[in-house]
N, C-alpha and C positions, 0 to 999 in steps of 0.2 A: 146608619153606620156602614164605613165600607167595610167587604168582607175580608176576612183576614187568609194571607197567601199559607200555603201547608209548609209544614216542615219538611228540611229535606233528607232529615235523619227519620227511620220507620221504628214506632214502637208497638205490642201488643195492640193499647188501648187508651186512646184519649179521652175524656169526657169534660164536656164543658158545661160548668155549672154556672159561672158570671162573668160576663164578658163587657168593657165598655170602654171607653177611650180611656178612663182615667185606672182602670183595675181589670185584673182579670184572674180566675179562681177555675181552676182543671183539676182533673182528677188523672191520673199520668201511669199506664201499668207497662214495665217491662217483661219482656219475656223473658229468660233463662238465654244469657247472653246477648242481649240487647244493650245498648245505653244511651245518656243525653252529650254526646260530644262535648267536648272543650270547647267551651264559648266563654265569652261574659256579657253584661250588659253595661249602659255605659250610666243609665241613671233609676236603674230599678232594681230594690233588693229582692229576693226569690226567697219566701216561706217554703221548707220545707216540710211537713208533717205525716211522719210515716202510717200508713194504713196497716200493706201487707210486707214483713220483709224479711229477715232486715235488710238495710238498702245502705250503700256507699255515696258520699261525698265527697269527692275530693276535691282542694282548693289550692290555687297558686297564688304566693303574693299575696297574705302570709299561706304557704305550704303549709295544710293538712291532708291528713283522714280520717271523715265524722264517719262513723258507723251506728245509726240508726234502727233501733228498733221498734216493732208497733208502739202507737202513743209520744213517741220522743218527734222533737222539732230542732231543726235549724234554719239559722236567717243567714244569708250568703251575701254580703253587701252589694251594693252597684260597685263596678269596676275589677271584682274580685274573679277572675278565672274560674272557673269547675267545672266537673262533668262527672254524669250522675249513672250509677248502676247497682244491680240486686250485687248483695255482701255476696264475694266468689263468685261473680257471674249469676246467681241467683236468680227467680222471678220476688218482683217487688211492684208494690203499689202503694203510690201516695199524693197527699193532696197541695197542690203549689199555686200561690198566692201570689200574688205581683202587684203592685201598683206604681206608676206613672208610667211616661213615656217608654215604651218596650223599644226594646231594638234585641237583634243577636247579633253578637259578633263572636267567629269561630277566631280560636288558638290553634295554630299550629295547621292553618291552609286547609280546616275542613270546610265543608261549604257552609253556607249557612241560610237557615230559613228566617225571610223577610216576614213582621207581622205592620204594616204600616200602625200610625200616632190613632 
């Protein structure tokens, strides 16, 4: 499998628990002001499952704000905008799921981390 390129937004703490062309399964912690930029993907929905938090989602297109805490989930569709951080800047940690074709694609001119098919 080739290896997959870094992100180009920094957070606390990644951990990879399963990784493989067809799914991938991380463990994702931010720090106290940290976040996952506004992105979306183009064909994969994002599991959310809050560990440590509570943790903010916000969505564009339909426009929310999920606020999450320990134990609670959300599923973020393919195509759907968000970007992810601890409730008020907070630290937060939680477990995210993905399956199929990954891509990132930034909203709003940030950059974005390539993970190839």
């Amino acid at each position: 499998m080739a290896e997959r390129a870094a992100p180009t937004y920094s957070i606390e703490k990644r951990e990879i628990v399963a990784d493989s062309p067809d799914y991938r399964v991380q463990v994702m912690t931010l720090a106290a002001g940290e976040c996952v930029p506004w992105h979306y993907h183009t064909h994969v929905d994002d599991l959310f499952f809050c560990l440590e938090g509570p943790m903010t989602v916000e969505t564009r297109a339909p426009r929310g704000v999920h606020h999450l805490a320990p134990g609670q989930s959300l599923i973020v569709p393919a195509k759907t905008a968000h970007y992810v951080s601890g409730r008020d800047s907070g630290r937060c940690r939680f477990l995210l799921a993905q399956g199929g074709s990954y891509d990132f694609v930034p909203v709003g001119g940030q950059p974005a981390p390539k993970r190839p098919n």
